[in-house]
C-alpha positions in Angstrom: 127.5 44.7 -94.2 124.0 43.2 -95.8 126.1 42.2 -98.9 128.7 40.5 -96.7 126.1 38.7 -94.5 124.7 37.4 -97.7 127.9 36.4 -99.3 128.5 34.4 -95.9 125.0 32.7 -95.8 125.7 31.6 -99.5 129.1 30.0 -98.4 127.0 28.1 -96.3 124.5 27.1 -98.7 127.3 25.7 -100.6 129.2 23.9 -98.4 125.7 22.1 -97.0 124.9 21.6 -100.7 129.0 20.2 -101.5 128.7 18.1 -98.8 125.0 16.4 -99.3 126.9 15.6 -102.4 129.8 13.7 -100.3 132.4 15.6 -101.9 135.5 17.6 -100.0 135.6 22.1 -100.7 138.3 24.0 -99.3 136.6 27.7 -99.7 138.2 31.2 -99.6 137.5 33.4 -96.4 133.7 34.7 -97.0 135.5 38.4 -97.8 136.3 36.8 -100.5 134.1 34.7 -102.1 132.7 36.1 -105.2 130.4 34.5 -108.7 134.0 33.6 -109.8 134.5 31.5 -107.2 131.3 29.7 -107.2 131.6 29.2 -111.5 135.6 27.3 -110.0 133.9 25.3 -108.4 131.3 24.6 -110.5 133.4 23.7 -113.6 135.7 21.4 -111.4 132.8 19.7 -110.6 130.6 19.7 -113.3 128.1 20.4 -110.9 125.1 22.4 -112.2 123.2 24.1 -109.1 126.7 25.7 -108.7 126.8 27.0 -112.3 123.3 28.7 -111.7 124.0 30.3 -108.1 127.3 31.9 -109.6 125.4 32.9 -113.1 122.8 34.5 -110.6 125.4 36.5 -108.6 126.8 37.6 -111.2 123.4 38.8 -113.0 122.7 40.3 -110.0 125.9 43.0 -109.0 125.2 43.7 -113.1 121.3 44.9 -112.5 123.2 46.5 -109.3 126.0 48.8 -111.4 124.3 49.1 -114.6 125.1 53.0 -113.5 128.1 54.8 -113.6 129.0 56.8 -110.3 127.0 60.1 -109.5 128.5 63.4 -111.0 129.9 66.1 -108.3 126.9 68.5 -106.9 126.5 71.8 -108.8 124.8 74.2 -108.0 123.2 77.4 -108.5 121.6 80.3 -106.7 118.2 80.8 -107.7 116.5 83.2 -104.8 118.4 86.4 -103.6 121.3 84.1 -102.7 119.2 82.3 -99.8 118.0 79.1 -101.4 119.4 77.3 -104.8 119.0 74.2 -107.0 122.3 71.4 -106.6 122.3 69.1 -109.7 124.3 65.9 -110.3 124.4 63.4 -113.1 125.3 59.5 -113.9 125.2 57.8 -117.4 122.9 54.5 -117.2 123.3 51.4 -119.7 120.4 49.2 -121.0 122.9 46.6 -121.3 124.1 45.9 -118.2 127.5 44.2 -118.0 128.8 45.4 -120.7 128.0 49.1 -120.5 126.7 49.4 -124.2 124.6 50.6 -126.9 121.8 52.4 -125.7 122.0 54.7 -122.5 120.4 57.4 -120.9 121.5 60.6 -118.4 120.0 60.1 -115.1 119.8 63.8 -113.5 119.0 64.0 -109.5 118.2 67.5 -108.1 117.7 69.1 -104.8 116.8 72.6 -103.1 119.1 73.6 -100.8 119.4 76.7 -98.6 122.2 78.5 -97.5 125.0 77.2 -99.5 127.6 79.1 -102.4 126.3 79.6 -105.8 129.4 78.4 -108.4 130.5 81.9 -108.7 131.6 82.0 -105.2 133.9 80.4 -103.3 133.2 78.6 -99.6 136.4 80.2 -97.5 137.9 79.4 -94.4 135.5 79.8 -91.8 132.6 79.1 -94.0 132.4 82.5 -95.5 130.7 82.4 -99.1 132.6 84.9 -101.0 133.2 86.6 -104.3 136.4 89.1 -105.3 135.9 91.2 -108.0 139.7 91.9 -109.8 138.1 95.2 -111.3 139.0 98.8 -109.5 135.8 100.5 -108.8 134.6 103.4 -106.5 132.7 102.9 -103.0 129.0 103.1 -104.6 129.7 101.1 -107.9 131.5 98.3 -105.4 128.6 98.0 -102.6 125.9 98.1 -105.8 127.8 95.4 -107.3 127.7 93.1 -103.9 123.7 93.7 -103.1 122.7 92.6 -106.2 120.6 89.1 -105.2 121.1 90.0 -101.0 124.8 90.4 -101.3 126.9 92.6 -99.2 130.5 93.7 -98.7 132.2 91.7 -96.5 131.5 92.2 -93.1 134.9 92.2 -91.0 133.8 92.3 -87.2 135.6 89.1 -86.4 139.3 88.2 -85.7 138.4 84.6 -88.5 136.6 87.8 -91.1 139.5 89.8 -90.5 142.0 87.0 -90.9 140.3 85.6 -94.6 139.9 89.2 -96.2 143.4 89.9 -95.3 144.4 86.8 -97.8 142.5 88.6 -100.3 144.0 92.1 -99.3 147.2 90.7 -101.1 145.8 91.5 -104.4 145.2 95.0 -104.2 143.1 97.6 -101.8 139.6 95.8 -100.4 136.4 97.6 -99.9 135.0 96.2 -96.3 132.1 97.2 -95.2 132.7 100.1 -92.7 131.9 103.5 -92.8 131.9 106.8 -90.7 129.3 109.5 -90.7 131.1 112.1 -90.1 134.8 113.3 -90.4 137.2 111.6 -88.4 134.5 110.0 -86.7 133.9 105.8 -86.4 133.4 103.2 -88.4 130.4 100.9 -88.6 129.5 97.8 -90.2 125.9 97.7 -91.7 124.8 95.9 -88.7 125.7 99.2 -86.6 128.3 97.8 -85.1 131.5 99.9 -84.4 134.7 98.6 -85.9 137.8 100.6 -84.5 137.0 99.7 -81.7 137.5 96.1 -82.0 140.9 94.0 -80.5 142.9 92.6 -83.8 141.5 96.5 -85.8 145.1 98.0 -86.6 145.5 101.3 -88.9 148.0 100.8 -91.3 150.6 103.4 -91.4 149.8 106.8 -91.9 146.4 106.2 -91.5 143.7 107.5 -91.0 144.4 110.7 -92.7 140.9 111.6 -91.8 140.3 114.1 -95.0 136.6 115.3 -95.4 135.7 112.9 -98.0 137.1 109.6 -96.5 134.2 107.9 -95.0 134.1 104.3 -96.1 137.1 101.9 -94.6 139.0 99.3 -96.9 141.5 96.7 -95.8 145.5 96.6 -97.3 147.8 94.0 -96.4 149.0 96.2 -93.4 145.3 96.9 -91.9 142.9 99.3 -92.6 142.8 103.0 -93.7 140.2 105.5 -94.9 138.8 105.7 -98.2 137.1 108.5 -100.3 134.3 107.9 -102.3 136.1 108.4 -105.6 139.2 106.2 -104.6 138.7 102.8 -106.4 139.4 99.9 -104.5 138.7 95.9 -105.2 135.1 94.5 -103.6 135.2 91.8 -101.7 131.2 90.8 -101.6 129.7 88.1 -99.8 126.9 85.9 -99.1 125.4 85.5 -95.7 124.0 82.3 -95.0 
């Protein structure tokens, strides 16, 4: 709007000026009015105040995008997956207008907290997650996730449920869940019980309840009980 409001007082400049000069100027609309127009007018008239308020428009949006646009934001993790470092980048000229010759990266950096590190992906939801395509048992999966404050993914809620269930397509997911006893409930690490919940569903023939299954993973069909030794895919994520 600033840019606008100026373009509209110079209009006026000009007109006053054309007409101290007793001459006649039919003008564009203000939106647009440009250096072009003012340089028109200028060489139709031979007039030379014109020539130097176009020249100094002009000289002026150069100085103003001697910079090409910023980069996209990366970003990395840098402290157990609560705060990170987001980059971005833009090529600068010396000479303006023409975008040549000599030019320099301009880098812009911020901290950030809570957001995905690029080996993660920001779900539906929100959810910051990472899926691991490699079969692995229970132990080897959860290791894998807490590395830098990671965690299985934590499927308490019908929107959890609902994005690990897209992911579930690919093969058997590790969730977090897991009994302490034999045929006895699940929990999430937060201690909070899972079987219990309304959109929980066993797929069939599950659970089989052997001595051994005590961890809960998630199939396209729902969920079923998992031994130790059974690999299944991790599905880790990032709380933020």
């Amino acid at each position: 709007m600033g840019f606008k409001r100026s373009l509209l007082a110079l209009r006026f400049l000009v007109i006053v000026l054309w007409t101290g000069y007793c001459l006649t100027a039919s003008l564009p609309s203000y939106e647009n009015v440009n250096e072009q127009t003012i340089l028109d007018l200028a060489e139709k008239s031979n007039k030379t105040f014109l020539k130097l308020i176009g020249l100094a428009i002009q000289n002026l949006k150069c100085e103003l995008s001697f910079c090409d646009q910023w980069s996209e934001w990366t970003s990395e993790m840098v402290y157990r997956g609560q705060f990170g470092v987001k980059k971005r980048t833009r090529q600068c000229w010396y000479d303006f207008c023409d975008k040549t010759g000599q030019k320099e990266i301009e880098i812009d950096s911020e901290i950030f907290e809570g957001r995905c590190p690029r080996s993660y992906n920001t779900s539906e939801g929100g959810l910051c997650l990472a899926y691991h395509r490699s079969g692995m048992n229970h132990s080897t999966a959860k290791h894998l996730c807490e590395k830098d404050g990671r965690n299985l993914i934590d499927v308490s809620t019908q929107t959890r449920y609902d994005v690990a269930l897209k992911y579930a397509s690919h093969g058997h997911l590790f969730v977090q869940g897991q009994r302490l006893a034999q045929g006895g409930p699940y929990f999430n690490d937060a201690g909070k019980q899972l079987d219990v919940l309304p959109f929980f569903n066993w797929t069939s023939g599950e659970p089989s309840n052997r001595a051994d299954e005590l961890y809960l993973r998630l199939d396209m069909s729902g969920f079923a009980d998992n031994s130790h030794a059974y690999d299944s895919f991790p599905l880790c994520e990032i709380r933020q």
